[in-house]
VOSEDREN-69185 format. One record per residue (C-alpha): x, y, z. Coordinates in steps of 0.001 Angstrom, whole numbers, padded with zeros to 6 digits. Each point is the difference from the previous one (the first is absolute). Layout:
BEGIN
<r><X>X</X><Y>Y</Y><Z>Z</Z></r>
...
***
This chain:
BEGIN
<r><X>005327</X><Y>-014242</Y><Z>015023</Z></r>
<r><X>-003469</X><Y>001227</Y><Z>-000390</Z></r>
<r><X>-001661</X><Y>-000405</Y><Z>-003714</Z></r>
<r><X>-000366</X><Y>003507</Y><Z>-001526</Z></r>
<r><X>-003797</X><Y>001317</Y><Z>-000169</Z></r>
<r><X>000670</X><Y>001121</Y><Z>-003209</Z></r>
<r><X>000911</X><Y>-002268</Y><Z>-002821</Z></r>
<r><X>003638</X><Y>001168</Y><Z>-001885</Z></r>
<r><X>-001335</X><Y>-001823</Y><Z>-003162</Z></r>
<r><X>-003438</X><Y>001934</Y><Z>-000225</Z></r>
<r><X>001914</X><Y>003396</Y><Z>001070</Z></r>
<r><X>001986</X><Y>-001011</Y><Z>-003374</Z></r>
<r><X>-002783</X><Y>-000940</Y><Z>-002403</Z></r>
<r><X>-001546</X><Y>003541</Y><Z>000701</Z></r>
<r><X>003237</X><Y>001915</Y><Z>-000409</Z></r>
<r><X>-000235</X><Y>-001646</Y><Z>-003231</Z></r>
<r><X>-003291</X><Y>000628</Y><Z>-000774</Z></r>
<r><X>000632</X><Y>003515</Y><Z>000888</Z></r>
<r><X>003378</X><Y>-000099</Y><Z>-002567</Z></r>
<r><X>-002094</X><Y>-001482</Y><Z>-002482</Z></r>
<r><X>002291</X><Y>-002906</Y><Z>-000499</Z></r>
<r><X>002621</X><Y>002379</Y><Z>-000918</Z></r>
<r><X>002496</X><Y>-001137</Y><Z>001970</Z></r>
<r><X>004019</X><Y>-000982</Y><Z>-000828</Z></r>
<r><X>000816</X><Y>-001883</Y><Z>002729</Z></r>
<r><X>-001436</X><Y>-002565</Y><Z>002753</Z></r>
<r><X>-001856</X><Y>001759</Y><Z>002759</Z></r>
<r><X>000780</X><Y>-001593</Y><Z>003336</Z></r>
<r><X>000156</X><Y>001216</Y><Z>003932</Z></r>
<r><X>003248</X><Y>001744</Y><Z>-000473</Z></r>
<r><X>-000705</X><Y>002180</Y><Z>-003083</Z></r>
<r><X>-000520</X><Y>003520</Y><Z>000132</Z></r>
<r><X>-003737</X><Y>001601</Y><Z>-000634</Z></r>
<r><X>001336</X><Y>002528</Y><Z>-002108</Z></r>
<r><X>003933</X><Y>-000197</Y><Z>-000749</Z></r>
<r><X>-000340</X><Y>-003618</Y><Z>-000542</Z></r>
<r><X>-003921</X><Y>-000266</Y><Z>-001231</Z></r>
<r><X>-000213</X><Y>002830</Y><Z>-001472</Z></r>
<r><X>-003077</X><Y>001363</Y><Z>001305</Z></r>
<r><X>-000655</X><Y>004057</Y><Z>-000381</Z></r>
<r><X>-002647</X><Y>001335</Y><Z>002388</Z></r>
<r><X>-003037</X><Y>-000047</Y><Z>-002299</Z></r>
<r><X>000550</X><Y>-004143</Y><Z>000008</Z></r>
<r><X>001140</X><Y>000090</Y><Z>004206</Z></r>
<r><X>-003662</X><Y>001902</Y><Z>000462</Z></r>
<r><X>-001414</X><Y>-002710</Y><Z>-002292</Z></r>
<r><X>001638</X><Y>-002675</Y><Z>002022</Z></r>
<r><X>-000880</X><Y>001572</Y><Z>003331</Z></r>
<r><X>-003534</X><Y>-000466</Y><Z>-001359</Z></r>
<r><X>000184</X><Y>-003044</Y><Z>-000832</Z></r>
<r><X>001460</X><Y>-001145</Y><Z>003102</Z></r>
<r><X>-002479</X><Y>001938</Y><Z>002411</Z></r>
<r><X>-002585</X><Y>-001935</Y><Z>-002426</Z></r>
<r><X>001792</X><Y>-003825</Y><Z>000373</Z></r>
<r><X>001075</X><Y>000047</Y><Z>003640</Z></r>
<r><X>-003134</X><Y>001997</Y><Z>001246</Z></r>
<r><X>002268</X><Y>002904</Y><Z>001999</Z></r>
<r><X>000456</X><Y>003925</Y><Z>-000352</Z></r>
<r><X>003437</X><Y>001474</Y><Z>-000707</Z></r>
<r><X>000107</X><Y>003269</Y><Z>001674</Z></r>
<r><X>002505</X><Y>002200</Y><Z>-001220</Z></r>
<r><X>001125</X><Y>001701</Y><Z>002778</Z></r>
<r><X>001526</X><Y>-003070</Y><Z>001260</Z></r>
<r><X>001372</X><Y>-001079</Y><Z>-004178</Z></r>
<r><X>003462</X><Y>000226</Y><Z>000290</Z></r>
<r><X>002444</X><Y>-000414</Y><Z>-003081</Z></r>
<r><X>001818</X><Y>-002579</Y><Z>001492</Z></r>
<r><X>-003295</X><Y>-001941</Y><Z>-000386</Z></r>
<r><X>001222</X><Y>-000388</Y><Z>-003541</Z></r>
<r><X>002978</X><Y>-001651</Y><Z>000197</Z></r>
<r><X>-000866</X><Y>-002982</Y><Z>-000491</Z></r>
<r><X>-002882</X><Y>-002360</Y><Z>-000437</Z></r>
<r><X>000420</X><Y>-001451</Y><Z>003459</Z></r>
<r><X>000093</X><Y>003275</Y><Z>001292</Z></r>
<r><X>-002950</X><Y>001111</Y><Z>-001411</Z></r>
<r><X>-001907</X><Y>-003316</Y><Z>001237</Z></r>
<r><X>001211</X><Y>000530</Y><Z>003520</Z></r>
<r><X>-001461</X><Y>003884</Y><Z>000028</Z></r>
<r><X>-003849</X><Y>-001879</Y><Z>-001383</Z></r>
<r><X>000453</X><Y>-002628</Y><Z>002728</Z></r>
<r><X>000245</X><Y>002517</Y><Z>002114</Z></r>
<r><X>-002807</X><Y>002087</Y><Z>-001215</Z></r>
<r><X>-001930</X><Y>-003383</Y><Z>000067</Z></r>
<r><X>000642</X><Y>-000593</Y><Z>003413</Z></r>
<r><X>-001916</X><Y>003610</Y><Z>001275</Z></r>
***
């Protein structure tokens, strides 16, 4: 299996520097952006930032889809892709 481009554990540390450290539970691959997370779309912008900042790609949002935010894998495997192009 080939080693993910982006990092789950850095996609993590800046959903919870987005959060503020306000978070209840563990963060991990499986957990939900925004049921789970908690994230409201000022702090997925933020993040977006962030993560066009870290991993050096552009999110277009034409191609966003919501399922991009089911979970934190998810989300990592849309930037790979991005990072790829």
């Amino acid at each position: 299996m080939q080693q993910s481009l982006i990092p789950q554990q850095k996609l993590i540390e800046l959903i919870t520097q987005v959060k503020g450290g306000a978070i209840s539970a563990p963060i991990t691959g499986s957990s939900h952006l925004v049921d789970d997370v908690g994230l409201d779309s000022l702090q997925l912008i933020n993040l977006v930032i962030l993560v066009e900042d870290e991993f050096q790609v552009d999110v277009d949002f034409n191609s966003f889809q919501v399922e991009h935010l089911s979970s934190v894998d998810k989300f990592g495997q849309f930037i790979q892709q991005l990072a790829k192009t």
